[in-house]
N, C-alpha and C positions, 0 to 999 in steps of 0.2 A: 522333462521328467514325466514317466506315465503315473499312469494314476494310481496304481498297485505301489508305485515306490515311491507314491505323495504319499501317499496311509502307512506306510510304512516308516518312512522319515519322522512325520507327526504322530508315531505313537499313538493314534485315537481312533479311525475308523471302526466301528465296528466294535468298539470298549477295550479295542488290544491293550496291553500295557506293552514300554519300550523298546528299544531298537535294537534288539537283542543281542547288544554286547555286555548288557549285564544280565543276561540270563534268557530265558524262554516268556514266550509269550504268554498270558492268560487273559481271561476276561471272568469278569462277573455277571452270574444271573441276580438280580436282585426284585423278588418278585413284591406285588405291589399289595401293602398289607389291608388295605381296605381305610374307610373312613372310621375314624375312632370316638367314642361315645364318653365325655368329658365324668367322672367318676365314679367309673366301672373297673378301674386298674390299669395295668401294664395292659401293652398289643407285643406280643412275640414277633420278631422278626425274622425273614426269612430269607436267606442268599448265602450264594457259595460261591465258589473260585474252581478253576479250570485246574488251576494247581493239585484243589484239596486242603489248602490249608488257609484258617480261620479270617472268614471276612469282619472288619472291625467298622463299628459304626460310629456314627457319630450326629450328634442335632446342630444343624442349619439355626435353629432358630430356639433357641433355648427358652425365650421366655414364654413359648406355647406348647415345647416339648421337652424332655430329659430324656437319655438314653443311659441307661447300662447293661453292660455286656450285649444280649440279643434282646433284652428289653426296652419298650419306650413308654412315659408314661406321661400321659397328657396333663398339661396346665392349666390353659384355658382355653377356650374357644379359638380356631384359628386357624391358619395353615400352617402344617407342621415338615419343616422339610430334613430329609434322614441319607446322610450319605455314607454308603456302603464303599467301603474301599481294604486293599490290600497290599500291603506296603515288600510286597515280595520277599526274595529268601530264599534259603534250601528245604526242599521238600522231605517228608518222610522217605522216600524212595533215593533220596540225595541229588537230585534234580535240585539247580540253579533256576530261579523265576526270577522276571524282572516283575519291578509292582504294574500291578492291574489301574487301569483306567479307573477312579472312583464313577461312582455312579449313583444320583440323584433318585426319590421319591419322594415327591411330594403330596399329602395326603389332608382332607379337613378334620381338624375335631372339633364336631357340631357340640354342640350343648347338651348336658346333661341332663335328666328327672332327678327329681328330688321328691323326697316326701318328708311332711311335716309332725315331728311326734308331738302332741301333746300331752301332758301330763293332767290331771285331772284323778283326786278322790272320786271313789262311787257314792259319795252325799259328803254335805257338809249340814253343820247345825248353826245357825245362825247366832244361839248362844254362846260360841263361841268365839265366833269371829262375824265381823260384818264385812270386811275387807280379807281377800284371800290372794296372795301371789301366784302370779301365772306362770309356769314355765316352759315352754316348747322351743325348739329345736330346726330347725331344716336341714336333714341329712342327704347324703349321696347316696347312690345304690350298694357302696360298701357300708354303708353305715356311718360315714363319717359324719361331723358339724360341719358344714357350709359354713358357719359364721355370720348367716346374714341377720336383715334385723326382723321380728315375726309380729305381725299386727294382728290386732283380736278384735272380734265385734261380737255380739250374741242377739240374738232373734228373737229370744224372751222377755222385753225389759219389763214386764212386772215382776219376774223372777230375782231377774240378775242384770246389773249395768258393767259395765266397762269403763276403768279409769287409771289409763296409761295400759300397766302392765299388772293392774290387777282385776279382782272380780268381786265385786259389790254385791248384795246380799240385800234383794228388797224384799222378798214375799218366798212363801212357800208352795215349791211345786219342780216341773221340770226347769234344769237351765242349760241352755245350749249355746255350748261355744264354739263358735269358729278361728282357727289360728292359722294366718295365709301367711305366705311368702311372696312375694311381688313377682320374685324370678332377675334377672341379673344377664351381664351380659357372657355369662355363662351358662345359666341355668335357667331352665322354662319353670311359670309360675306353679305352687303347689298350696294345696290347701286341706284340711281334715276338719272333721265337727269332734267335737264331746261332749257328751250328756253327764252332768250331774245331779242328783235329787235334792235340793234343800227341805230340810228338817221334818224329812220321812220318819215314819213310824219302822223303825231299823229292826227285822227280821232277823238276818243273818247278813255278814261281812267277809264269807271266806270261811271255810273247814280246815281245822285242824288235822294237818298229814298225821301229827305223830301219833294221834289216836285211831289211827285205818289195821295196824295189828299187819296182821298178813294180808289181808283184802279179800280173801276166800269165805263162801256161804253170807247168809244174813250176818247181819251188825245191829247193834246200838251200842256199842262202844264208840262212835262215832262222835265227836265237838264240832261245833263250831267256835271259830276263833273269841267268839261275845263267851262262849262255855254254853248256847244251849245244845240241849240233846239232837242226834241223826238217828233214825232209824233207816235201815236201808235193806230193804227185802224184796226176792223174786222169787215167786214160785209158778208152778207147773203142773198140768191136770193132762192126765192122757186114757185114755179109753181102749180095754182091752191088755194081755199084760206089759206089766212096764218094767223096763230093764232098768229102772232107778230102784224100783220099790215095790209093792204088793197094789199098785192101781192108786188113782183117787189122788187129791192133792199131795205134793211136793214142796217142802220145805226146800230153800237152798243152803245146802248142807255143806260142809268143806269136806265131810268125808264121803261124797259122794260123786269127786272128783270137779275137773276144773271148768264146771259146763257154768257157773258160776261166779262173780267176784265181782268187787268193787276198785277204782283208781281215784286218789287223789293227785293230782300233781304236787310241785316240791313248791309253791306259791300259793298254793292253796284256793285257785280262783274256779276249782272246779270241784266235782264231785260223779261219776258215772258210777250207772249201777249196771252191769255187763250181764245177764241173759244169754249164754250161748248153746250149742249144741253140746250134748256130753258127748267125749271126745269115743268112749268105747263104741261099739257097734248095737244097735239099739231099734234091730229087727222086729223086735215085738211091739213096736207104739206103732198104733195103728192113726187114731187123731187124736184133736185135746187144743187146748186152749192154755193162755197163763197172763199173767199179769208182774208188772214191773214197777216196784213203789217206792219213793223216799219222803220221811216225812221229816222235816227241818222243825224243830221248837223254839221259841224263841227266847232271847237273851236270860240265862236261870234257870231254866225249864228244860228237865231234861226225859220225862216222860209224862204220861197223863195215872191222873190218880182213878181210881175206878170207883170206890164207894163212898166219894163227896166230890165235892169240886177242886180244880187243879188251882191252886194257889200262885199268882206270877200272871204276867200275861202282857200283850199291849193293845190299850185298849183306843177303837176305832173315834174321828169325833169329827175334823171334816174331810179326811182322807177319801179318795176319789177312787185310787186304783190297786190292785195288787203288782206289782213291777217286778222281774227275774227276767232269767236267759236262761233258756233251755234249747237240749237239742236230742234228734231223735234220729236211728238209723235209716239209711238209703234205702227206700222203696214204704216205708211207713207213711209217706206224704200222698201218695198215689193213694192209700186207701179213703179220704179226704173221712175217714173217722177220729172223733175226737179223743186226746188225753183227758182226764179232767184231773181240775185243782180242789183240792178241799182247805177251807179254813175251822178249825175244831177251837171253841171258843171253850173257855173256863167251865162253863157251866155242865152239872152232871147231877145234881141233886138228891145225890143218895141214887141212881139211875147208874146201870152195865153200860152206861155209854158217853160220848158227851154231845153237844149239840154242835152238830153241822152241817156248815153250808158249803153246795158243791156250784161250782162252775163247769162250762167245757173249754178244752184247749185243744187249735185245731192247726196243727202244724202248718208252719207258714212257709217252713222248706226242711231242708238237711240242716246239719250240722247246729253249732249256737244260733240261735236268734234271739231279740230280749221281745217283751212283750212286755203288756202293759193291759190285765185285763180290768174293765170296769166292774167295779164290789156291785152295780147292779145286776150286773148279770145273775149274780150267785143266789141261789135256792137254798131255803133250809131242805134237808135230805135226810135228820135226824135231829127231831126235836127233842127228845129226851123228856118227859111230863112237861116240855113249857105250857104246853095250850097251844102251841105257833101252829099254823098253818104247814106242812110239808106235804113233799112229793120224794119219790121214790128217785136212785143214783139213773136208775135205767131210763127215767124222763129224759135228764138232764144228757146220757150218753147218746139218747135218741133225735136229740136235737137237730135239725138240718143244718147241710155244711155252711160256716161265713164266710163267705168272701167279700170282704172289703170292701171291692169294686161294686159288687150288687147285692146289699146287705138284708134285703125287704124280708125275703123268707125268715131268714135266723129272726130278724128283729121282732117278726110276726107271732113266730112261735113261742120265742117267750113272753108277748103280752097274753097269752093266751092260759088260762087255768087248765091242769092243777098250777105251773107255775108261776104266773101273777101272783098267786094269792101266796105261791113259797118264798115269791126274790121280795111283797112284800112284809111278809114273816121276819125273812133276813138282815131286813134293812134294819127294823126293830133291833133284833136281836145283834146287830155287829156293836150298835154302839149304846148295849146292855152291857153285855159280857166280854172282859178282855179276847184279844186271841191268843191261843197258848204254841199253836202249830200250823203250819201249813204243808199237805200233804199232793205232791204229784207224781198220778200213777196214769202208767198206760196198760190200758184193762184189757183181757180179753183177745189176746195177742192168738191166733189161730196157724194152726199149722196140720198138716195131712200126710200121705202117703204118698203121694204124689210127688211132695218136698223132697225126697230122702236121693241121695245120688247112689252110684253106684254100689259102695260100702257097705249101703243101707244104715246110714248115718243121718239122721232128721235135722234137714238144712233151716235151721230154728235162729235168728242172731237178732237182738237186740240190745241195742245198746243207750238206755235215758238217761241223759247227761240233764245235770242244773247247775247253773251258774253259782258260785258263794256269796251274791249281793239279792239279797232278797228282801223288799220293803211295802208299806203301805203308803201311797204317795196321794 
């Protein structure tokens, strides 16, 4: 017998299917779907018949893969083998096919990532509980529960201990937890931190959406979820005429269209105050500056009294630091110029003002970051008849850049008078007088002629987001 009419006889050479007296020959392409990544979903498969009519699959190995229809969805880790076959028939065209040779892929599904959610309050009060349950998770890249089991440790233990699957409650300050997943012989190990604050001086916990209105022009209709007052204001200085208005500052108005607004999200874990270009054509600003402010009061307080002192407040006693997340638009980090934070304590004394003390805030990147500034930093900047020692907002915005890594300058500058003798005024005065507010504004925001594209549209955007957990830690 030659060899043509061996492969013929055995129906296989070559993937043929049978000896064509039950029909016409075909064969299957069944291409090779690649290695598959253990809970990411279905892998599509891919293969046809010579006929044209539908290759059926099926798993070799069920307990590391499933198939349906053209889909296959991995189990666990392993080799997963997928046989493509066609059990022949009459075609569309009325052609008679004998069935197709099945044909084998065999393919790995490596192990998946996982990542660990942890759940975690943004503070707890020790009064409350000394013992708190731990809840985290080890999901799949769909989202799902792994099911595995999640172990904790924390890094702070004067803070906070670890016992089983709960979090113990020693002292006051930061506490950080870690919640790992070992990893499986499915899934490579995964692990997350979370920071919680025990028995902060509680600023704010979140903004109340339902109080944002439309979100157009300044606000103080604004809550936070505790009920203290938001104020939330930007305005605008341009030089030369201004197609907002007749010159000189700018309120952000709503009827002045939509080059202003504010966003809460529907969780309330945010707050932005949005700065944008007006959207008309605005040929006539020539240059100018503006500034971006929100000021958060705390828990009852819901604005400052002007011709006595603000009644309410929380007052400082051994609190370290001020703590939030804030974030600030794409290209404002490049200018390494600082925001600054102001604390405005009760006190006003019959005085058009009330007493406060400012920090700087020197963006650490884009988007949220939290922070954690120290209350020595801060200057008084308006003492209002105390007697205190101050210095002026333009010290403190003059301040050289910190960086972290090489801190000598910044640290330098402020032991140096006038503000030594403001941050030691402050210190005084933080834990005199409650604090009623804390305000962060980015000042001074600069824009030209130069900006405007082609429309003649002044490419102006700024956007100061703060975090809803703001505390004295």
């Amino acid at each position: 017998m030659t060899a043509l009419a061996a492969c013929a006889a055995l129906a296989a050479c070559g993937g043929g299917g049978g000896d064509g007296s039950s029909g016409k020959l075909q064969t299957i392409t069944f291409a090779f779907p690649g290695n598959a990544t253990l809970g990411v979903g279905a892998v599509k498969l891919d293969a046809s018949a010579t006929s044209g009519m539908p290759v059926q699959f099926t798993s070799g190995t069920p307990e590391v893969c499933t198939v349906s229809g053209d889909a296959v969805t991995p189990l666990k880790a392993g080799s997963c083998v997928i046989t493509a076959s066609q059990p022949g028939g009459q075609s569309a065209d009325g052609a008679t096919w004998a069935p197709a040779d099945a044909i084998n892929e065999v393919f790995n599904v490596v192990k998946g990532t996982q990542t660990v959610q942890l759940v975690l309050p943004n503070s707890l009060q020790s009064t409350d509980s000394l013992t708190v349950p731990l809840t985290a998770k080890a999901k799949n890249a769909l989202g799902a529960d792994n099911g595995l089991p999640i172990t904790y440790a924390v890094t702070t233990p004067a803070v906070c201990s670890i016992n089983g699957s709960n979090l113990e409650l020693k002292g006051k300050g930061l506490c950080a937890v870690t919640a790992s997943q070992a990893g499986s012989t499915d899934y490579e190990p995964a692990q997350t931190l979370g920071i919680v604050a025990v028995d902060p001086v509680l600023v704010a916990d979140g903004f109340n959406p339902a109080t944002l209105g439309t979100g157009a022009g300044s606000t103080t209709a604004i809550r936070t979820k505790q009920g203290g007052g938001v104020s939330v204001n930007a305005w605008h200085w341009s030089i030369g005429q201004d197609a907002i208005g007749n010159g000189g500052w700018e309120n952000c108005d709503p009827k002045l269209g939509d080059w202003c607004y504010q966003q809460i999200p529907a969780d309330g874990t945010a707050l932005t105050s949005a700065l944008h270009t007006k959207q008309s054509a605005n040929a006539g600003w020539d240059n100018g500056s503006a500034f971006n402010r929100v000021d958060i009061f705390v828990p009852g307080v819901t604005s400052l009294v002007r011709d006595k002192d603000t009644p309410g407040g929380k007052q400082v006693t051994t609190e370290q630091s001020l703590i939030f997340s804030a974030g600030v638009s794409d290209g404002r980090v490049t200018t390494k110029k600082p925001l600054h934070v102001e604390l405005v304590l009760s006190k006003n004394g019959g005085k058009d003002c009330n007493v406060t003390l400012s920090a700087p805030l020197f963006p650490a990147g884009t988007g949220m970051r939290s922070y954690a500034i120290p209350l020595s930093w801060f200057a008084t900047t308006a003492s209002c008849g105390t007697g205190a020692a101050s210095t002026s907002l333009d010290t403190v915005r003059g301040l050289p850049f910190y960086d972290p890594a090489a801190p000598d300058a910044f640290l330098a500058a402020l032991d140096k008078d006038p503000l030594k003798s403001a941050r030691a005024s402050a210190a005084t005065l933080l834990k005199t007088y409650p604090t009623v507010q804390v305000r962060i504004r980015d000042h001074s925001l600069q824009f030209s002629t130069t900006s405007k594209d082609s429309k003649q549209n002044i490419i102006f955007n700024n956007d100061l987001k703060v975090g809803g957990f703001i505390a004295l830690l």
